[in-house]
C-alpha positions, 0 to 999 in steps of 0.5 A, spaced: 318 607 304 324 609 308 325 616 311 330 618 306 326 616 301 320 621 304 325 627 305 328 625 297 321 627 296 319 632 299 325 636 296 324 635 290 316 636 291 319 643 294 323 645 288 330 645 291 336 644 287 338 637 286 346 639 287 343 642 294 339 635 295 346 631 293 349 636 299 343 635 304 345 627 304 351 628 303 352 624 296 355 625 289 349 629 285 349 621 280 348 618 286 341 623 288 339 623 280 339 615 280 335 615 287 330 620 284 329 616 277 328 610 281 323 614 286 319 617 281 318 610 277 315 608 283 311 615 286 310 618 279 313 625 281 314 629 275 318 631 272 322 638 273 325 642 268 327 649 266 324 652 260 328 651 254 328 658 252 329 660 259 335 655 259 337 657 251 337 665 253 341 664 259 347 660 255 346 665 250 347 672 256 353 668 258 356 666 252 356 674 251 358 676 258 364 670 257 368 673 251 372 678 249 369 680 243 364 686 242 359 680 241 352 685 240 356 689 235 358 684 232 351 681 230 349 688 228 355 688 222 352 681 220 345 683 220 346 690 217 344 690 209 351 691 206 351 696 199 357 697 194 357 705 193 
């Protein structure tokens, strides 16, 4: 094993983000994202990944934050029970 290959896992052992990976040796994130899929096939690293409702949330907070729209006000009128007088 190469030197490169030790150092590519230790940080991904560390938790460090794969674009500061990429950055670290100086090469596109597709170039790191192959290396590590070959490293872990051989060294059977594990995968990481964020919580999907974690990630599902931050989308949701962003979407929010990135819009015009009253988007809390708007779910509120949807949710509310509609009677005729």
């Amino acid at each position: 094993m190469d030197a490169d290959t030790k150092k590519l896992i230790e940080l991904h052992k560390s938790g460090m983000a794969i674009q500061d990976i990429a950055d670290e040796f100086g090469v596109a994130l597709v170039t790191i994202k192959r290396r590590i899929s070959k490293v872990r096939k051989e060294h059977h690293l594990p995968w990481r990944s964020k919580s999907k409702q974690k990630t599902r949330m931050d989308r949701v907070e962003h979407d929010i934050d990135a819009t015009a729209w009253n988007v809390r006000l708007g779910n509120q009128y949807i949710q509310q029970e509609w009677r005729s007088c």
